[in-house]
C-alpha positions in Angstrom: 12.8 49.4 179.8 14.2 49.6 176.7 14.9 45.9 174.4 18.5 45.1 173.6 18.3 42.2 171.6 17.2 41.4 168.3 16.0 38.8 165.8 16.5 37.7 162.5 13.6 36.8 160.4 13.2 34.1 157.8 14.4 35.8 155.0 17.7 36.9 156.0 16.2 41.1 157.4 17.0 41.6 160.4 14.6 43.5 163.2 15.3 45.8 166.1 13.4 46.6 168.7 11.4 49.9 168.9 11.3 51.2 172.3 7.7 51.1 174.3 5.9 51.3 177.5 6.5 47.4 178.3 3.1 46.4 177.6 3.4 45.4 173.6 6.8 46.6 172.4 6.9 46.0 168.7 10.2 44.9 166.2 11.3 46.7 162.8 13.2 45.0 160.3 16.2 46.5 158.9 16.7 45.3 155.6 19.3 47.1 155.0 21.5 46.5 157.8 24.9 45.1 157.1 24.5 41.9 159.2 21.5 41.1 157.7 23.3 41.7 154.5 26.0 39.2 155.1 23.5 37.2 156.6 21.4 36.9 153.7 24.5 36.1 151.5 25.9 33.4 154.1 23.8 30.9 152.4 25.5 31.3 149.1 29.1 30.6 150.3 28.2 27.4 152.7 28.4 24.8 150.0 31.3 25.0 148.3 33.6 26.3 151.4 32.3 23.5 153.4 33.1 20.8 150.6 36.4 22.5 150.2 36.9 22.2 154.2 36.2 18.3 154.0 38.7 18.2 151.1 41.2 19.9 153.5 40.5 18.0 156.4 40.4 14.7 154.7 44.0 15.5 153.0 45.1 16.9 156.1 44.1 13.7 157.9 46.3 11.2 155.2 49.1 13.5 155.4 49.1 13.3 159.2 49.0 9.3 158.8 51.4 9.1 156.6 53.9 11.3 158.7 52.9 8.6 161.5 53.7 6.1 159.4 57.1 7.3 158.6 58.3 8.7 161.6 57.3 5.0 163.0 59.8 3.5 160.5 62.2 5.5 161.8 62.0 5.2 165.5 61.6 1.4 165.9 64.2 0.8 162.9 67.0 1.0 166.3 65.5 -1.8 168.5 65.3 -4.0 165.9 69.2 -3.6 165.1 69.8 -3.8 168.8 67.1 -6.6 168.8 69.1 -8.5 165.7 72.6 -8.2 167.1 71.6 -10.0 170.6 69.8 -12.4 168.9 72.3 -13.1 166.1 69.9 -13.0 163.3 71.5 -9.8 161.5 71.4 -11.6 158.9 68.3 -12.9 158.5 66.8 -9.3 159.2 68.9 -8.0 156.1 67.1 -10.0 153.3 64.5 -7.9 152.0 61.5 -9.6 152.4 62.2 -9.5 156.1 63.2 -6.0 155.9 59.4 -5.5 154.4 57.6 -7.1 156.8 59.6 -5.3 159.6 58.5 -2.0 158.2 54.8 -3.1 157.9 54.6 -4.1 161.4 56.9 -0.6 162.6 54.1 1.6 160.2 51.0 -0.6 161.7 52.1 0.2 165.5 52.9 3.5 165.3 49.8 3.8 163.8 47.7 1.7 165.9 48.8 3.9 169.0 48.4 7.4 166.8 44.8 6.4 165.6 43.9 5.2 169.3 45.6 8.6 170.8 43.7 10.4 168.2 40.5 8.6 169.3 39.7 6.6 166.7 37.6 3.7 166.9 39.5 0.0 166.9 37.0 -0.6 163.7 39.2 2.2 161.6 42.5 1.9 163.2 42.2 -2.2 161.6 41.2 -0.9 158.7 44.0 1.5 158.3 45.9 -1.3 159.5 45.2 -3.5 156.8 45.3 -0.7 154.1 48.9 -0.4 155.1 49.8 -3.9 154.7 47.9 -5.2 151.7 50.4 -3.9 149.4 52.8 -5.7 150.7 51.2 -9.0 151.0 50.7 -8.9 147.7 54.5 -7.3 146.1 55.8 -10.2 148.9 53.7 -13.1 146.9 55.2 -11.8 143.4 58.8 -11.4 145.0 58.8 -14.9 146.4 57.9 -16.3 143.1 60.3 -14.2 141.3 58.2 -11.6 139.5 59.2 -8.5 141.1 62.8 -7.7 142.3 63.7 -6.2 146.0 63.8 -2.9 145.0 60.3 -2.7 143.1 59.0 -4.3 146.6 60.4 -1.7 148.5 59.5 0.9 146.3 55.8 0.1 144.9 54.9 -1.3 148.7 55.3 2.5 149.9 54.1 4.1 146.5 51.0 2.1 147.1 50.7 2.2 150.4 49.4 6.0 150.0 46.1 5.2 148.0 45.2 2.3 149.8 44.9 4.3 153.1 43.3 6.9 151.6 40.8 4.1 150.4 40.8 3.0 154.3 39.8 6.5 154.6 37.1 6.7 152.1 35.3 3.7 154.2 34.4 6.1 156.9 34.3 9.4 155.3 33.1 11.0 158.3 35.5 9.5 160.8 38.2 11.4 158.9 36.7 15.0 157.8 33.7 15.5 160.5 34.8 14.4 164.0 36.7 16.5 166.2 38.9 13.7 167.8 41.4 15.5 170.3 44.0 13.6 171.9 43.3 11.2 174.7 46.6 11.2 176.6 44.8 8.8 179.3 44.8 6.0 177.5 48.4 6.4 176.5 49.1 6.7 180.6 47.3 3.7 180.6 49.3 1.9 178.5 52.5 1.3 180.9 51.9 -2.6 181.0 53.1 -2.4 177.4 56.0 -1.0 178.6 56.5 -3.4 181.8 56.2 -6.2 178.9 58.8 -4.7 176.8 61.4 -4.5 179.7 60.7 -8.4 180.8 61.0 -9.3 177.5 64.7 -7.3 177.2 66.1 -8.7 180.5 65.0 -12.0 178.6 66.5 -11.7 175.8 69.8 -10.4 177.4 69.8 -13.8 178.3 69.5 -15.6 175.5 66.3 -17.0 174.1 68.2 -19.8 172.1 67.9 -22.9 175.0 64.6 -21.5 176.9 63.0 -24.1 179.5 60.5 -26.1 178.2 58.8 -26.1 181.4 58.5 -22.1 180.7 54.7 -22.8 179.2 53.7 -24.7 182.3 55.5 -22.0 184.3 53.7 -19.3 182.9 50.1 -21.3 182.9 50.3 -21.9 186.5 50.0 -17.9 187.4 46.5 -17.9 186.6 45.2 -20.8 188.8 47.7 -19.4 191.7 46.8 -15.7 191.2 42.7 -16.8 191.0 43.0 -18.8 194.3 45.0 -16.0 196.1 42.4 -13.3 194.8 39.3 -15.5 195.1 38.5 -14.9 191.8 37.6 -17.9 190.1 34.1 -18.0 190.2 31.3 -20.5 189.0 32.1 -24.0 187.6 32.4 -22.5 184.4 35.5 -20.8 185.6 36.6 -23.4 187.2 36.4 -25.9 184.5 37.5 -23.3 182.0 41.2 -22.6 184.2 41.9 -26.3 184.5 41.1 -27.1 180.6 43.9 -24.4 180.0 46.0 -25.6 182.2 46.2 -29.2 181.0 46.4 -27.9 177.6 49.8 -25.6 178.6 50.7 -28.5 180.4 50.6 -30.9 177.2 52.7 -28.4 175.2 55.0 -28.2 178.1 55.5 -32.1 177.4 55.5 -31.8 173.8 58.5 -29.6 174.0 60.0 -31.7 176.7 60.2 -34.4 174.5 61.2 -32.0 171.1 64.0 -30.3 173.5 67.2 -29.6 172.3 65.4 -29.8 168.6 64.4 -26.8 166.6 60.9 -28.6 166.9 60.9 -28.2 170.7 61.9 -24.4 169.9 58.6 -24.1 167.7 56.8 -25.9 170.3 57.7 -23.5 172.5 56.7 -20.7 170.2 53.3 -22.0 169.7 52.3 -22.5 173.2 53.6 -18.6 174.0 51.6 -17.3 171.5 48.5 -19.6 172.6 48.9 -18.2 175.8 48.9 -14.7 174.9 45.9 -15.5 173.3 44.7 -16.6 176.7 46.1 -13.6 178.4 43.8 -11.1 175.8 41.0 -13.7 176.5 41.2 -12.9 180.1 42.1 -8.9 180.1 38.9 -8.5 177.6 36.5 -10.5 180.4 38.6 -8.8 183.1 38.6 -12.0 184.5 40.8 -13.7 187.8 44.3 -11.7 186.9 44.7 -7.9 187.0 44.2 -6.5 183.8 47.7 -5.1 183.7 49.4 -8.1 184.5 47.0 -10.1 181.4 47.7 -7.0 179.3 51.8 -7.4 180.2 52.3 -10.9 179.4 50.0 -10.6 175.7 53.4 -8.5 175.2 55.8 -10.4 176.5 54.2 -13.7 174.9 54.1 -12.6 171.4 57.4 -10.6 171.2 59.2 -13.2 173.3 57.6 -16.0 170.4 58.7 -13.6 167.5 62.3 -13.8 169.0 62.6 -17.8 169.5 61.2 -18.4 165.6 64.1 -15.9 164.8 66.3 -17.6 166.3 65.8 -20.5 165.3 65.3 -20.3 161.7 68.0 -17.9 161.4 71.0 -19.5 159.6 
């Protein structure tokens, strides 16, 4: 039988095989083969094309983010104008430290859910995430005490902005220039809670979010002692004693702003205790504990939006 496959040796030749009777067929080397040729020269190219590869894909990467960045701006700039008119604090969005923060937190979540699509680990996404806001926090402290002037925050926060995610980058070199990270459009699927949040916190805020129930805190406390004793799934005295602690703690701020109603500190009140409970909720959807996931993973949502739009309100002139 004749061989059909050959071998390349050590240094770069490259060997055939002769033909023989089966019992000790022997290989040639071809020196001067063209494979072996380019073979031999392969070495001599790898450096420098793959540094300039990781150059490419590392520039390649920022300009992707900051696309992201800026496409984010531009798509979540409409809700909060629809957001503002409901609410009545148009005014209140228009001053440009506001108008900075709202950009930040536009940039940071359509790059949170880019960077997560893009599988990148939550490690890098809060890196990027803090890359994109330090500028800010910074051009915000020498606005407020007078040192820089509105346009020189808008301007040098997005001038800035640039380096300091490509310094994000630089952290993780190979997160940005080796891995192959694809697109992992199940975890976007996933994500519908999110969306289910969003619409309960619209129908909400169609209805005003100026004289909410004090009672709301209790209200939304009391879901996770009813849901565990439906599902049977609080479990252990731990859980047990853990579920009524947070429920006499929602239940004091539930008095608190009782007593503040009608006041903007029962407003604030009521603030605090909806973001303390979304803290709850992401306490319970990382344990996966007594409530469905989607339903802890809605109300974290709901919570903190619903607690952005009551401070709003109610600090707006």
């Amino acid at each position: 039988m004749t061989e059909t496959t050959g071998r390349v040796t050590a240094a770069g030749s490259m060997t055939v095989p002769v033909r023989g009777d089966g019992t000790g067929d022997t290989a040639s080397p071809m020196v001067g083969h063209p494979a072996a040729h380019g073979m031999a020269h392969a070495d001599h190219d790898t450096a420098p094309v793959s540094r300039a590869r990781t150059v490419g894909r590392f520039l390649a990467h920022l300009a992707e983010m900051v696309v992201v960045m800026v496409l984010g701006m531009l798509a979540l700039a409409p809700a909060w104008d629809l957001a503002g008119a409901v609410l009545g604090v148009e005014v209140a969005l228009a001053r440009p430290d506001v108008g900075a923060v709202v950009m930040v937190l536009d940039m940071v979540a359509a790059m949170t859910v880019w960077m997560r699509v893009r599988r990148h680990g939550w490690a890098a996404i809060w890196e990027m995430n803090a890359a994109m806001a330090a500028p800010f926090a910074v051009l915000l402290a020498l606005f407020w005490a007078g040192v820089v002037t509105a346009g020189d925050l808008m301007l040098w926060g997005h001038v800035l902005m640039v380096p300091a995610m490509a310094g994000a980058m630089l952290l993780r070199p190979a997160e940005y220039t080796q891995h192959v990270h694809g697109f992992d459009l199940a975890w976007l699927r996933g994500r519908w809670p999110v969306l289910l949040g969003l619409a309960l916190l619209a129908l909400t805020i169609a209805g005003g979010v100026g004289g909410l129930p004090p009672w709301l805190i209790l209200g939304v406390a009391l879901v996770y002692p009813v849901v565990g004793l439906v599902r049977r799934s609080i479990r252990g005295r731990s859980m047990v004693l853990l579920q009524a602690a947070g429920l006499a703690v929602f239940a004091v701020v539930a008095l608190l702003a009782t007593a503040f109603a009608g006041q903007d500190t029962g407003a604030y009140v009521v603030a605090a205790g909806l973001v303390g409970h979304a803290v709850w909720d992401a306490f319970h959807h990382r344990a996966g504990a007594v409530v469905w996931r989607w339903y802890a993973e809605t109300c974290v949502v709901y919570d903190l939006l619903l607690a952005a739009a009551v401070v709003a309100v109610t600090f707006a002139p």
